[in-house]
N, C-alpha and C positions, 0 to 999 in steps of 0.2 A: 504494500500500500504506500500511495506516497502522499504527504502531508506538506502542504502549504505552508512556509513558513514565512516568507517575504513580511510581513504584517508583525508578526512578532520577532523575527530577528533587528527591521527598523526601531521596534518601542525597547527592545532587549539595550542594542546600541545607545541609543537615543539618552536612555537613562544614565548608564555607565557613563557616558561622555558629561550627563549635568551632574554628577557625583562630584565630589572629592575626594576620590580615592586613584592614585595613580599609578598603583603598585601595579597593576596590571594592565594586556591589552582588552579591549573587546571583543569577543567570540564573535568569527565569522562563520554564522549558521548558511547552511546551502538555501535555496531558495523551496528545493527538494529532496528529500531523501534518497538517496540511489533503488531506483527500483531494477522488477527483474529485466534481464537482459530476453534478446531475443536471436537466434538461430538462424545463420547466413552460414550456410555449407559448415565448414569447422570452426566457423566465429562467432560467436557473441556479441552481440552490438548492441545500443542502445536503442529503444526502439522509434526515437528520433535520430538523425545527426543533423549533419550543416555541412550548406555548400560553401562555396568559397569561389565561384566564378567573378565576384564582383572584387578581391584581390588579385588587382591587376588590372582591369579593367577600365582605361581612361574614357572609352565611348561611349559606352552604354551604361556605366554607373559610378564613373566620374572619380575614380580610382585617382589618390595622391598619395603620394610616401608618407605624408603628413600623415597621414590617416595611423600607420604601422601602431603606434602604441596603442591605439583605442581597439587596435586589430589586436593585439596580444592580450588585452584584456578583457575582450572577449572569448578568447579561447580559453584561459585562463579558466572564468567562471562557467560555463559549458563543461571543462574538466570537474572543478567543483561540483556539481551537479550532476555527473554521473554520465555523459553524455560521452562517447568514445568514440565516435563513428563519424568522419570528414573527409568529404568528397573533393575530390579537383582534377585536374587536368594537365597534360604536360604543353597544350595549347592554351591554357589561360593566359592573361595578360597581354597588353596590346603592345605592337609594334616593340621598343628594346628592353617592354617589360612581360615578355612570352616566358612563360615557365614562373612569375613573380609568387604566384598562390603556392605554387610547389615550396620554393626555396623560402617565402613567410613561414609554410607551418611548420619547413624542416629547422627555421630557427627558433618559432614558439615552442616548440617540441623540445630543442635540448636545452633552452631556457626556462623550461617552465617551473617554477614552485612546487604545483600540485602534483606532478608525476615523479618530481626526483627519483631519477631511476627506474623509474617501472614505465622505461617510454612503450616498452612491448604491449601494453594494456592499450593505448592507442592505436585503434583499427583506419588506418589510409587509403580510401580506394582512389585510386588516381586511372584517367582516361589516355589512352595513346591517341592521338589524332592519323586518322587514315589517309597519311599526305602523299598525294601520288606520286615520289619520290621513293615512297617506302615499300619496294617491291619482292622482298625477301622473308623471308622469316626472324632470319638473322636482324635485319635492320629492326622489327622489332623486338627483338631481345636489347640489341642496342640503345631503343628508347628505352626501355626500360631501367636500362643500366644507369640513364643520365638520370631520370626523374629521381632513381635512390639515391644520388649523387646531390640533385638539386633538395632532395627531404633529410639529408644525413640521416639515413636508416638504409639497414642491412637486408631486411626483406619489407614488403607491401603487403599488407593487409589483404588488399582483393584489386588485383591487374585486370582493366576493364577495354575493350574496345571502343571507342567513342561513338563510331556509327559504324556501318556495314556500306558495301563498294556494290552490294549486290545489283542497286540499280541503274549502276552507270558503267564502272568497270570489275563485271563478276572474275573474271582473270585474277583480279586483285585479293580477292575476299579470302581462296585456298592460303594466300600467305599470311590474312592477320587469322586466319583461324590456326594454323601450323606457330605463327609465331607468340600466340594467346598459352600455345600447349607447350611450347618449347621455355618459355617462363618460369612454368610451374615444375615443368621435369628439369628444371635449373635449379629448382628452390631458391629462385626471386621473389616470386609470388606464394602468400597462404591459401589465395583462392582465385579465381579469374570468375568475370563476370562480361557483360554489354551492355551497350546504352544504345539506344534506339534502333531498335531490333523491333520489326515486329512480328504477328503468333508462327507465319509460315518459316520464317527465315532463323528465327529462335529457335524452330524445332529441329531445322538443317545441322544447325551449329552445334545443339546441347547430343542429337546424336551424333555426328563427330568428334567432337570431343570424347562422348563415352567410350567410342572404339580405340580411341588416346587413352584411355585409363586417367581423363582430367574430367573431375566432376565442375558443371556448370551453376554457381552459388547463387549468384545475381541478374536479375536483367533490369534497367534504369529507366523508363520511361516517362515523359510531359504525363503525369497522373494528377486530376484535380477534378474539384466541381465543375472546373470550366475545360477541362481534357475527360472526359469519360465518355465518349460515345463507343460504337460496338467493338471498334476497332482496339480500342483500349481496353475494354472487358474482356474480349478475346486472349489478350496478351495478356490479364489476369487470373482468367482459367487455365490456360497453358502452361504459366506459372506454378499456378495451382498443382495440378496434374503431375507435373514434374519434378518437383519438389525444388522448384526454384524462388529465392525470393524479391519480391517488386520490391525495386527504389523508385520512390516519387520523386522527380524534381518537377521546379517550379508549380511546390504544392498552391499556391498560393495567386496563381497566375501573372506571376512579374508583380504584382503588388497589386492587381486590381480586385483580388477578394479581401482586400487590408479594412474598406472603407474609407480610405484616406483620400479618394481620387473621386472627381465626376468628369463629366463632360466641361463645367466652366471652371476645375480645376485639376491639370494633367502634369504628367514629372514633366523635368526638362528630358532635351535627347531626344534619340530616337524610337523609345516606349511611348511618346505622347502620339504619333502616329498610329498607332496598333490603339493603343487606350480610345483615340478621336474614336474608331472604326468601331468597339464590340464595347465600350462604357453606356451609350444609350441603352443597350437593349437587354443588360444586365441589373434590371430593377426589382423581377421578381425575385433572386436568388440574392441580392443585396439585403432586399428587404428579409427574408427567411431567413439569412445568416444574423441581420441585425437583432431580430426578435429574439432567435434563441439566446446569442450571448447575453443577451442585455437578461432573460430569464435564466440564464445557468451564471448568470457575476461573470462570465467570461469574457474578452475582447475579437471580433470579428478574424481575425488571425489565427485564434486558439481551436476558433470551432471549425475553419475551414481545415486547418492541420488534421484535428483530431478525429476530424472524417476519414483521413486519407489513410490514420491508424486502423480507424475500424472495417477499412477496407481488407486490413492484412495487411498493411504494404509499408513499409520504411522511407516516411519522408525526410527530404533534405533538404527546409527554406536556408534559404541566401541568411549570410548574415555582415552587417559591418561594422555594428554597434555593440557597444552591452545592453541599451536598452531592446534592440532586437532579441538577443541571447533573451533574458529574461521574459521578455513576451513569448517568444516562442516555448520556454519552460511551460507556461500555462497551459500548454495542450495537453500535458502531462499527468496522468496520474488519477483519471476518469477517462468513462465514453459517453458517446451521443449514446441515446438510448432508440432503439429500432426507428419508430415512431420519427423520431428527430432528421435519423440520418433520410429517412424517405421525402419526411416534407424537403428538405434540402437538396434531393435529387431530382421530387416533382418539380420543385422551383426552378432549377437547374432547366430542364426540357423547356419549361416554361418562356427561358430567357430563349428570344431567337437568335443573338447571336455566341457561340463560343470560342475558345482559342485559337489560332492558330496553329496546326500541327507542325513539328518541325519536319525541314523539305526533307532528312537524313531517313525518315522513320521508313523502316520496308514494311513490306506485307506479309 
């Protein structure tokens, strides 16, 4: 079970600090208590993590160096809280800061306070980008080799495909599937996984790989109230069926299930664009998200996450801040109740526009 503490660690402090007494510090209580873990191939994970796309990212989420220590103490309190599981990419960060999310958490990680030493408890899934440059197997074992390099760590957590080549150059795909397996028979990787894979081309791979004697732990897909149409239930079942687990990204759809955004007010960049186009017609499932939180004490954020839990599936919202860490903690530790999660998916149908699928997802 896990118990809310935010409320009572603030008056806990609060008090200690109007004392007189200075002989000590004051106890920093988690926000959560660590609950149970959850089952990805040989790993244990929490049954949220965090993305990290927007470390590094000067385009789309306005990424500064400046940023870097608000970014370490956010992982920081994420560790605190029992969270272990961080997603990224060896393609992250733009233009001369590509690989930046890697080499951030490889330094939050040997700096951190809360792990002293037990960085192994720290599960990393990191994505190879399928650059069509990379036409061997070898070449990615070689990526591979740099992302540990850029994380200073000896093995990965779970070596993932970023996308699949299936539908532009299938030629290509034999060698990130060979070089996914040649990882794991390296002992690089604890687990290999995919991102945006869909139910046909997931099933190509996870039987290949078995005749490899590599089991397939994870598959990554755009999962949300605003990504679930058949196509993505499909890749749920299959999941299902095979004993693979769903990672959600972009639970949250770029920020448009937050409540923070309308039509006459949109992020800057290039999200204001996509927001202009599918924010109108997302009234009913705003409004449905906003009733329940406001009836369960939770914030619009917590109940879209905590759908994506009660799907089964392992999300990953983006994070920059500690106030993000912390709000996303609030998904934690309850569920929607049947009833909840329905009205939320009728309202869903209801809105006529939804996300954008990414152009990488096969069939």
């Amino acid at each position: 079970m896990a118990f809310t503490l935010s409320t009572t660690a603030k008056t806990f402090t609060t008090n200690i600090n109007c004392s007189n007494t200075t002989s000590f510090k004051p106890l920093k209580l988690p926000l959560f208590w660590p609950w149970q873990k959850v089952k990805m191939g040989p790993l244990s994970v929490s049954p949220m993590g965090f993305g990290t796309w927007a470390w590094g990212n000067q385009l789309l989420w306005g990424y500064q160096t400046s940023m870097d220590d608000q970014l370490q103490q956010a992982f920081e309190l994420a560790l605190q809280n029992g969270i272990n599981l961080f997603d990224t990419a060896d393609s992250y960060g733009t233009g001369r800061l590509n690989g930046q999310s890697e080499r951030l958490l490889g330094q939050f990680i040997k700096q951190s306070q809360v792990l002293k030493g037990k960085q192994s408890e720290v599960v990393i899934a990191t994505k190879f980008a399928a650059y069509p440059w990379r036409l061997t197997s070898g070449q990615f074992v070689n990526a591979c080799s740099a992302s540990l390099e850029r994380l200073q760590i000896d093995q990965l957590g779970i070596g993932q495909l970023h996308w699949s080549t299936a539908n532009y150059a299938p030629l290509q795909e034999l060698a990130l599937w060979d070089g996914l397996a040649a990882m794991y028979e390296k002992g690089l990787v604890r687990a290999v996984g995919v991102s945006n894979y869909g139910p046909q081309q997931l099933v190509k791979i996870h039987d290949y790989l078995k005749t490899r004697g590599v089991p397939l732990c994870s598959a990554q897909v755009q999962f949300s109230l605003l990504s679930y149409g058949k196509e993505q239930q499909e890749i749920r079942r299959v999941c299902e069926e095979l004993g693979i687990r769903l990672i959600s990204y972009s639970p949250l759809g770029l920020g448009m299930l937050t409540g923070k955004y309308s039509s006459s007010k949109l992020p800057t960049g290039p999200r204001s664009l996509l927001f202009r186009q599918i924010l109108p017609g997302l009234e009913p499932l705003l409004v449905a998200l906003r009733e329940i939180s406001e009836k369960r004490g939770k914030t619009m954020p917590q109940v879209a996450i905590n759908w994506c839990i009660c799907k089964g599936t392992v999300p990953i919202p983006g994070i920059k801040s500690v106030r993000h860490v912390e709000d996303n903690l609030g998904a934690l530790g309850w569920r929607l109740t049947n009833d909840e999660q329905l009205q939320l998916e009728y309202a869903a149908q209801e809105s006529p526009r939804s996300m954008i699928q990414n152009i990488f997802q096969t069939r």
